[in-house]
C-alpha positions in Angstrom: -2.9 -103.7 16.0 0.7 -103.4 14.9 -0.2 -101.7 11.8 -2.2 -99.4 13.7 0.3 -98.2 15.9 2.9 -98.1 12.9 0.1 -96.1 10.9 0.0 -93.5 13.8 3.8 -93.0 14.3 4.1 -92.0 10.3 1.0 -89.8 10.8 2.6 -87.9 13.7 6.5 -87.8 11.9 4.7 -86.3 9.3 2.9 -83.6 10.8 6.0 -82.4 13.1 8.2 -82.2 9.6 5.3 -80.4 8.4 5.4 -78.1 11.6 8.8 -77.8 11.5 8.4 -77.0 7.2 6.1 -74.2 8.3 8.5 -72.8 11.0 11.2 -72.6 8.6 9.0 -70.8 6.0 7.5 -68.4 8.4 11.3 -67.8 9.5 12.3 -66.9 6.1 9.4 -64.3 5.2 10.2 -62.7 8.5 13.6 -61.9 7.4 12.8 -61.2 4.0 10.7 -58.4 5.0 13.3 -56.9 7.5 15.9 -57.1 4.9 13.8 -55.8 2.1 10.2 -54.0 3.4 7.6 -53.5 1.4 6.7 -50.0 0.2 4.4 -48.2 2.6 1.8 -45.7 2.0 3.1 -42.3 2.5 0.6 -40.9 4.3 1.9 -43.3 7.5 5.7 -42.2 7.1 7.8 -40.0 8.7 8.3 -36.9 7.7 10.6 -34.1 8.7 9.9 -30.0 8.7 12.4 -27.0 8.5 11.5 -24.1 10.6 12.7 -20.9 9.4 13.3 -18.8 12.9 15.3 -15.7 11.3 16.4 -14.3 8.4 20.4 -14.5 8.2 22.3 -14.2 5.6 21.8 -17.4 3.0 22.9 -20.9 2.8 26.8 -21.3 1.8 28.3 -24.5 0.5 30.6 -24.7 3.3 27.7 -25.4 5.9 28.2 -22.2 7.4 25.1 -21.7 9.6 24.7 -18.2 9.3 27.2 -16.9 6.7 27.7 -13.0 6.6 27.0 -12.9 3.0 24.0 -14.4 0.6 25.4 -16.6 -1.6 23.2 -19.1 -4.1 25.4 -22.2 -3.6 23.2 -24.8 -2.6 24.1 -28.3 -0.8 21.6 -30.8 0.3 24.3 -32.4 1.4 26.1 -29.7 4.3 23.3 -27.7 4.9 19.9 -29.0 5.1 19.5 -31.6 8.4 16.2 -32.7 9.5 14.7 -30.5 12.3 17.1 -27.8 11.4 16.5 -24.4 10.4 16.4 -23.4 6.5 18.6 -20.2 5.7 17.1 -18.9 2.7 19.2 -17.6 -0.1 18.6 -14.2 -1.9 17.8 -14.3 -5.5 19.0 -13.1 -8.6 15.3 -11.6 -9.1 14.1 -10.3 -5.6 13.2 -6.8 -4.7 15.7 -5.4 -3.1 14.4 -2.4 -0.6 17.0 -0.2 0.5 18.0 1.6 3.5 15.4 3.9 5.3 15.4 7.8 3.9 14.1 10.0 6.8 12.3 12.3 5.0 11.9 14.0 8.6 14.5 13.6 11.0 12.6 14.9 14.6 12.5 13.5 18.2 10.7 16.3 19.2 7.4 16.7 17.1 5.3 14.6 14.7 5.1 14.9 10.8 2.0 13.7 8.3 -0.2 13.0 11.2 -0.9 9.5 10.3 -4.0 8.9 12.0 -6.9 9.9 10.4 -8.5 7.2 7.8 -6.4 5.1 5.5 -8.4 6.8 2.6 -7.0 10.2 3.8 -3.7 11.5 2.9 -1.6 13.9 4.6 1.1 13.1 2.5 2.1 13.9 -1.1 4.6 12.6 -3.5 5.9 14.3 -6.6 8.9 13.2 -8.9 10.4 15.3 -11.5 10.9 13.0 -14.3 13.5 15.2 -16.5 15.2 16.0 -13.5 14.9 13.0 -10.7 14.1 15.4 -8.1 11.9 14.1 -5.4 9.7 16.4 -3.8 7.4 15.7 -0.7 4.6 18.2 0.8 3.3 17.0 4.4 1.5 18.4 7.3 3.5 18.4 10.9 4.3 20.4 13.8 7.5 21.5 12.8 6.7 25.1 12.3 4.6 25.4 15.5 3.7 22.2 17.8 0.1 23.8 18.5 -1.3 23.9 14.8 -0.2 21.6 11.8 1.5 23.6 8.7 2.0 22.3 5.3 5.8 21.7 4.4 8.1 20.5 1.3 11.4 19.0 1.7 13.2 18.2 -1.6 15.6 15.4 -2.4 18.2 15.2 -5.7 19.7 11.5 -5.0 16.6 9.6 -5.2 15.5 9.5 -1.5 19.0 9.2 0.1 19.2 12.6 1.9 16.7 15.1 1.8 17.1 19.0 1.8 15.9 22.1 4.6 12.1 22.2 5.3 10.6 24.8 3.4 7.4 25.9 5.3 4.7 26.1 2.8 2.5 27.6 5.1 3.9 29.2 8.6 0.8 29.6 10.7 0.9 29.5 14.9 -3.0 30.3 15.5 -5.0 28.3 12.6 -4.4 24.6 11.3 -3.3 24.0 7.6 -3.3 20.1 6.4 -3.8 17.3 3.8 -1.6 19.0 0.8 -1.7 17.8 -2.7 0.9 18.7 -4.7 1.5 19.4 -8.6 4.0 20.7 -11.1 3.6 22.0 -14.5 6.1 21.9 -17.4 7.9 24.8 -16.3 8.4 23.1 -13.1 6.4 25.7 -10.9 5.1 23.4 -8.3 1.5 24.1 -6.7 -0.2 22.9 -3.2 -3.4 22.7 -2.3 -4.3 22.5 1.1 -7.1 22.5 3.9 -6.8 25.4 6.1 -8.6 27.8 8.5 -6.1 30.2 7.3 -9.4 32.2 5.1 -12.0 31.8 8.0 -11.5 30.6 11.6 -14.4 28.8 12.0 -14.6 26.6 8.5 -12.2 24.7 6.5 -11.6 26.2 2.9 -9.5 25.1 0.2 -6.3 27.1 -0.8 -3.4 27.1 -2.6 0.1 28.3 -2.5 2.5 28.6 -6.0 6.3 28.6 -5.8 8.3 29.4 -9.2 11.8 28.3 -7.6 11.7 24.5 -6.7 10.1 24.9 -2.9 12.7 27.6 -2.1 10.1 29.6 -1.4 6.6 30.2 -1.7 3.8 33.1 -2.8 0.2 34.2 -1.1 -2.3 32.3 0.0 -5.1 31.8 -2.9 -8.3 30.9 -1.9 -9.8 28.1 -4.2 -12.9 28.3 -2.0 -14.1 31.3 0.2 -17.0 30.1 2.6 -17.9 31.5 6.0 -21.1 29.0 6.2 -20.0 25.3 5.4 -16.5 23.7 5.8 -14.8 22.3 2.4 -11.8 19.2 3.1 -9.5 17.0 1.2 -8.6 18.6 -2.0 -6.7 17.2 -4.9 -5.1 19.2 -8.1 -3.6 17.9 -11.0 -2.2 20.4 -14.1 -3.4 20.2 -17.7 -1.1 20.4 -20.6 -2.6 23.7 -21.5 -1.2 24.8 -18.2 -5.2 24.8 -16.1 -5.3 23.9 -12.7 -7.9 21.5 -11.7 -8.8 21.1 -8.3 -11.2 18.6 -6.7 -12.4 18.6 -3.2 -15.6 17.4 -1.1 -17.6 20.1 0.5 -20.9 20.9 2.6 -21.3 23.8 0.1 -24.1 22.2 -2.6 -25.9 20.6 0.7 -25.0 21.3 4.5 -25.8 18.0 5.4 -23.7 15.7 3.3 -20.8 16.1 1.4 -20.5 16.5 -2.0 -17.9 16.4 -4.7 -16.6 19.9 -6.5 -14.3 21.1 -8.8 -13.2 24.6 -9.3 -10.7 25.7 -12.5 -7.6 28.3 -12.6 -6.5 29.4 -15.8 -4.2 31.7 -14.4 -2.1 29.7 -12.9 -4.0 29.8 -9.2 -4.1 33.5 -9.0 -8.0 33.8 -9.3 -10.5 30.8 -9.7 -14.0 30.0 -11.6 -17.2 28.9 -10.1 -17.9 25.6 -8.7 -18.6 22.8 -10.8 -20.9 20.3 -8.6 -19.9 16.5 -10.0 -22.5 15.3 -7.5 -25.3 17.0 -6.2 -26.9 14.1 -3.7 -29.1 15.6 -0.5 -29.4 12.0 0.7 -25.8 10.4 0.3 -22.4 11.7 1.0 -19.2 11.5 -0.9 -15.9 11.9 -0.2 -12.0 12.0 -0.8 -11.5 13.1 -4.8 -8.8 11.8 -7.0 -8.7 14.2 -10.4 -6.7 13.5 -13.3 -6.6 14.8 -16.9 -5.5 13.8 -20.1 -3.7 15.2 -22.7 -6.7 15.7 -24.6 -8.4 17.6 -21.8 -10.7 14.9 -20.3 -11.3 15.0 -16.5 -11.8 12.2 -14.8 -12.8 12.0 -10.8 -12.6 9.1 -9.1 -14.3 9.0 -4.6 -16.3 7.0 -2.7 -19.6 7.5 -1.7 -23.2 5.5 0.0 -24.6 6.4 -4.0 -24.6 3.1 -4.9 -25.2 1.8 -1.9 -26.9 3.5 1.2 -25.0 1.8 3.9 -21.8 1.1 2.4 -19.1 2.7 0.5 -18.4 2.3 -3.0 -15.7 3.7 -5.6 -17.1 5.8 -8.9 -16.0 7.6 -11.4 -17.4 10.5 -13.3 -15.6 12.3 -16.7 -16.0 15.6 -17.9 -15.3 16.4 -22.0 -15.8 19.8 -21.0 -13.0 21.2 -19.2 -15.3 20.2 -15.7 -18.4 22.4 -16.9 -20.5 19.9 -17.1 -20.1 15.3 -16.0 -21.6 12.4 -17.5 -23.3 10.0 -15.6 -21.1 8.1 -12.7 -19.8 5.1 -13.0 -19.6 2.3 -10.3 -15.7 0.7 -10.1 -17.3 -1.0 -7.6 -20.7 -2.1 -6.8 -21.2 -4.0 -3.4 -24.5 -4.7 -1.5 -22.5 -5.5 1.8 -19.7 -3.6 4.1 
């Protein structure tokens, strides 16, 4: 019996040092791990985010919050906190835009008429590239603010300050708009225009020639002279032997849907050939001509139109090697089943 009882008492010293043993392991591990964790996944830790809530200046060195110059000097250390907000630096390589040039300064009418589809343009650009001049034809009310007119302001410093309007067209009973403008060598610039300047009731394409920078301008020409259908959206460009092309849609090869034309000056604008249909659809319509021509001669028309596609709009193209006597087959830019 006393062995028993002897054997029992070593059983149960033995188990509380093993108890206490696995206390005092457990004890270390637990500190182990707060003195030295083990790596995480990243996907569970913390992470912080910079919101950029206005653009000021850039980030300086110094810490300055909103510095009142851009600087690239860069410090982790001053200037990036968590939660804060991240002043971005300019570069060495950004754009820079500058200031605003009004091309039109008014408070008290409208210019370029903005409005109509993105694809239209009231608005034309031309630089002089011997000279740096800068000239811009638009439509507005300037001239009277009942009827849109066609003007040119001109600018010599790159955009900075623009000169006098010079009225291309001066009109207070009929509407002239949507100018394109060219130059030829000689620096005789041309515009082409809608207008119901030739008939009240229909839109007809013209064109007005000045020999003296915009200063002034000479009669009206009329590139097209209908009473029955209306003609829009005209664009000329100049060959090098001096031609003008003009391109336009018109109701005049079908009354029901437009179609693109082209009609030749090789007078300078002063009279003007028959129409040259590029497309003759009477199911289709197409619109809004782009003409440009080579130095070979080669005429090229880009539009849009439903021929590709019936109940979308598509971009084509169709050349003429012929001075725009006769075009070659069009050519889909794009070609999409769906709007």
């Amino acid at each position: 019996m006393k062995l028993y009882y002897k054997l029992t008492k070593l059983i149960r010293d033995e188990i509380h040092r093993l108890h206490a043993g696995v206390a005092m392991i457990l004890i270390i591990v637990f500190v182990f791990q707060i003195l030295h964790p083990a790596p995480r996944d990243i996907a569970h830790s913390t992470t912080s985010t910079f919101t950029q809530s206005s653009w000021v200046g850039g980030v300086s060195g110094g810490g300055v919050t909103h510095p009142s110059t851009t600087t690239s000097t860069y410090s982790s250390a001053t200037n990036i906190t968590a939660g804060a907000n991240l002043q971005l630096t300019a570069s060495s390589t950004a754009i820079d835009f500058g200031a605003r040039g009004d091309v039109t300064a008014n408070t008290n009418v409208g210019a370029s008429n903005p409005i109509i589809y993105s694809s239209f343009k009231t608005l034309s650009i031309l630089t002089n590239t011997t000279t740096g001049v800068i000239y811009v034809a638009y439509s507005s009310y300037e001239y009277n603010s009942t009827y849109f007119n066609i003007a040119l302001r001109t600018s010599t410093d790159g955009g900075l300050t623009w000169g006098a309007r010079r009225d291309v067209t001066a009109n207070s009973t009929v509407t002239s708009n949507f100018p394109s403008l060219a130059a030829n060598s000689s620096g005789d610039l041309y515009v082409s225009y809608r207008s119901f300047e030739y008939d009240g009731s229909k839109l007809n394409i013209a064109l007005r020639t000045s020999t003296d920078g915009g200063l002034t301008w000479g009669a009206r020409r009329d590139v097209s002279a209908n009473t029955l259908v209306s003609s829009y959206l005209a664009n000329i460009t100049v060959g090098a032997n001096g031609n003008l092309y003009v391109a336009y849609q018109s109701n005049e090869f079908n009354s029901t849907y437009n179609n693109i034309a082209l009609r030749t000056s090789t007078d300078g604008g002063l009279t003007w050939g028959e129409r040259r249909d590029m497309t003759t659809s009477t199911t289709v319509g197409s619109f809004s001509p782009i003409v440009a021509v080579s130095s070979t001669g080669n005429l090229y028309v880009s539009y849009y139109s439903n021929e590709y596609n019936s109940i979308c709009y598509t971009i084509a193209l169709r050349t003429s090697t012929a001075g725009g006597l006769t075009w070659g087959e069009r050519r889909d830019v794009t070609a999409r089943n769906t709007e």
